[in-house]
FIDORO-842199 format. One record per residue (C-alpha): residue in one letter; x, z, y. Coordinates in steps of 0.02 Angstrom, whole numbers, plus 50000, padded with zeros to 5 digits. Layout:
BEGIN
AXZY ...
//
This chain:
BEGIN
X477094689649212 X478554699249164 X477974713849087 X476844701648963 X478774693648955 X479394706748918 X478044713948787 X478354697448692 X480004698348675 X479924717748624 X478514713148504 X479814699548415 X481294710348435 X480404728348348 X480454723648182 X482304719248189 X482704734748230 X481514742648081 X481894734047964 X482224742847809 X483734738947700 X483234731447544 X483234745547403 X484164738047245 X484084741247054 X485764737646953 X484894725546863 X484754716846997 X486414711647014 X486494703146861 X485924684746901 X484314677046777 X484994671146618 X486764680646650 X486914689246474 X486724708046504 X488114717146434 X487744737046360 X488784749246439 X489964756846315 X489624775446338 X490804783146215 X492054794846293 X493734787246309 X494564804746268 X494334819746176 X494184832546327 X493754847946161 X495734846446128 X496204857546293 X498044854746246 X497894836146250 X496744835046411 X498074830446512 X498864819446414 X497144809146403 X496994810646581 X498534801146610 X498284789146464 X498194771046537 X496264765446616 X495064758346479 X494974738246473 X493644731346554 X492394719246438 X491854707746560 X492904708046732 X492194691346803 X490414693946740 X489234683546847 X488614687747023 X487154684847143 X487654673647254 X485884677347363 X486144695647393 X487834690647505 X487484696647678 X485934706447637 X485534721847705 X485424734347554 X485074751447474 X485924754847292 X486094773747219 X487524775947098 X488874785147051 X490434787447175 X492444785247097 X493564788847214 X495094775047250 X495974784247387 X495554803547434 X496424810747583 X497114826147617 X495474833947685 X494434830047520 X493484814847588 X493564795647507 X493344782047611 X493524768947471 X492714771347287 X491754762047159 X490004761547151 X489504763946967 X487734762946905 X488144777846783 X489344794046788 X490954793146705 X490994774646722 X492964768646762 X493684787146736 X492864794646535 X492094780546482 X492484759446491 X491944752246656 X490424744146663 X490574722946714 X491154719446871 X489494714046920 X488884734746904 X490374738947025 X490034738347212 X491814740947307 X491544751547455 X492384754347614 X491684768447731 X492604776147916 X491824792147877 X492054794347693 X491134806747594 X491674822747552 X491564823647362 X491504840547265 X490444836047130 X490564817947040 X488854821946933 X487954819847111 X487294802347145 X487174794547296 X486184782147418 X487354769347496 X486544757247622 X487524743347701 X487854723647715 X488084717347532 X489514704947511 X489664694747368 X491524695747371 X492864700047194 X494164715447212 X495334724847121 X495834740147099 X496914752046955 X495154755346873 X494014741146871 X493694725346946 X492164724347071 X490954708347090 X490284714047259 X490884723747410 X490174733747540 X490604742247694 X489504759047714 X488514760347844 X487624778147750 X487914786147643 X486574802347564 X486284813247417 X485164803447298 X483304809347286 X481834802147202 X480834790547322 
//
């Protein structure tokens, strides 16, 4: 009786533990009906003018066009999988970020306008990610939160604390 007790309840219990996190597109994020909104890929500086690099550089952020764009309020608590681009927020001594943007394109909040704030995930991580080379995208898997922040560069729609986080490869 209580090994078929125990077979049951291991039998309900397995596919918790298997469960795959939900693999999302960045359209995705963009509610039915929301008005999608082209990203504006023109370079905000003129990196050919060596002399002036710098100065561009430190030229103020690029104003977001649509910084309370509408979210899905369904995907809040969802276990999820979303490639994308990583911009660092904070970068410690050691060359690892433990909080960036999630951008659906590179560039996005740093050479070029951010996208809405319904393309930007906000992500937390313990571990970080060391990052040595912003053209690499990533995987980033954890509990979705439909939840507004902040930050110099863009605003986000949606947060997420990182549970992984992996080199981006075609499925």
């Amino acid at each position: 009786m209580n090994r078929a007790l125990l077979l049951l309840l291991l039998l309900i219990a397995s596919p918790l533990w298997a469960a795959e996190p939900r693999t999302l597109e960045w359209q995705q994020l963009i509610p039915a009906g929301a008005p999608v909104i082209q990203p504006q890929l023109a370079p905000l500086h003129d990196l050919s003018q060596l002399s002036d690099a710098l100065a561009a550089e430190a030229a103020p952020a690029a104003r977001q066009t649509a910084p309370n764009a509408p979210v899905v309020k369904a995907l809040d608590g969802q276990q999820v999988k979303l490639p994308g681009y990583i911009v660092p927020l904070e970068v410690s001594e050691e060359g690892r970020t433990t909080e960036f943007l999630l951008v659906p394109y590179y560039g996005a909040c740093i050479h070029v306008p951010p996208p809405p704030s319904n393309q930007i995930v906000h992500i937390f991580s313990e571990i970080g990610v060391k990052v040595e080379d912003l053209y690499q995208p990533y995987w980033i898997e954890g509990q979705m939160q439909v939840k507004a922040s902040s930050s110099e560069l863009a605003d986000a729609g949606y947060q997420m604390e990182a549970e992984k986080i992996y080199a981006y490869e075609l499925e």
